[in-house]
N, C-alpha and C positions, 0 to 999 in steps of 0.2 A: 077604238083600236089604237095601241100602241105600237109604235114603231122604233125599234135600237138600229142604227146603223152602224158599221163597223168598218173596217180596213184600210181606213186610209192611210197616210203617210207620207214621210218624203222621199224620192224617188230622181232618179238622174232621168233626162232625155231620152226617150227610146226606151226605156222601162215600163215596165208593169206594174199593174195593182189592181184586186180585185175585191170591189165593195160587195157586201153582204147588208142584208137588209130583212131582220125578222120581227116574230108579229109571236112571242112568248105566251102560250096561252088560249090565244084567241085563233080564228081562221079567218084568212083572206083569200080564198081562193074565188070569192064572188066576182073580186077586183080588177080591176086595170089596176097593173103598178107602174109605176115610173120613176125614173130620177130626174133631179134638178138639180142644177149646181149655183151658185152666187158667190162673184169676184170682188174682194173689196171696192167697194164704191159704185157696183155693178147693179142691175135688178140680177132678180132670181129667175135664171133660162132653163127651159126644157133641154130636157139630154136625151130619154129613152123612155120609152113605153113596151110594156107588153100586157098583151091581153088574156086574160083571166085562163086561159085553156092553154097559152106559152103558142100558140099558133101563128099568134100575128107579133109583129113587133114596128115598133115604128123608131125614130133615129133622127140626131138633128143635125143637119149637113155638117155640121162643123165634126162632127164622130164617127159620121160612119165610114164603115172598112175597118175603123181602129177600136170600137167600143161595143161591144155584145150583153146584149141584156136576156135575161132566162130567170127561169122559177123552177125553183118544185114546192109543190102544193102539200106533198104529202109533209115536210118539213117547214111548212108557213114560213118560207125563204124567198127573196128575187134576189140575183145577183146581176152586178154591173161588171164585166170582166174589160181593163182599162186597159190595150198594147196600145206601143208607138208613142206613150204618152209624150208634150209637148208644154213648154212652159207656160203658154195659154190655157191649158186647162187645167193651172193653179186655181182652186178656190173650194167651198165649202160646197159638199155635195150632199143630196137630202133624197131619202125616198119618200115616196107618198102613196096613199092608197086613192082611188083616181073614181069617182061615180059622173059620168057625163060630161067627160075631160075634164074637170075639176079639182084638184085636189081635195079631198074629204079629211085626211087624215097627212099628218106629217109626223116624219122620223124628227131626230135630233140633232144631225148632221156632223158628219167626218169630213174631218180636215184633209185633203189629197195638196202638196207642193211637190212642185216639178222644177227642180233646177238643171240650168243652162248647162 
C-alpha cells in the first residue's frame, strides 16, 4: 500500500491545518490508520489512531481537544484536522497504515511549522 500525505505547511500560533492522507489505487479500509509525527532530533511519536470502521479513535495526550482524526473509506482518505496549533507541534508528520498496532505501511511525510 502506498501512501501520499498532504497539507502541511506553515502556520502562525493558534492556527489550523488539515492533513490528508490517501491510498491512490488501492483500499485501506481493512486498517487502523494513524498519524506520527518526528521533530528534528526527536524519535518518531504517535499522534492519532482510528480504527478501520472511524468508530474508535485513539489521541496522544499532548493533541487531544486540539487534533481530530477521521476517514472516509469510500475515498481511501484519513484526515488529521490540526486547531490551536502550537510551536511544539513543529515537525514532520507521517501516516501509516497500522495491522496490530504496528505500522505496516508509511506515507511520505508533510512538513507542518508552527511559528511563535
Amino acid at each position: 500500500v502506498q501512501l501520499q500525505a498532504s497539507g502541511g505547511g506553515l502556520v502562525q500560533a493558534g492556527g489550523s491545518l488539515r492533513l490528508s492522507c490517501a491510498a491512490p489505487g488501492r483500499t485501506f479500509s481493512s486498517y487502523v490508520m494513524g498519524w506520527f509525527r518526528q521533530a528534528p532530533g526527536k524519535e518518531r511519536d504517535f499522534v492519532a489512531a482510528i480504527s478501520w470502521s472511524g468508530s474508535s479513535t485513539y489521541y496522544a495526550d499532548s493533541v487531544k481537544g486540539r487534533f481530530t482524526i477521521s476517514r472516509d473509506n469510500a475515498k481511501n482518505t484519513v484526515y488529521l484536522q490540526m486547531n490551536s496549533l502550537k510551536p511544539e507541534d513543529t515537525a514532520v508528520y507521517y501516516c501509516a497504515a497500522l495491522e496490530s498496532g504496528t505500522p505496516l505501511y508509511w506515507g511520505q511525510g508533510t512538513q507542518v511549522t508552527v511559528s511563535s
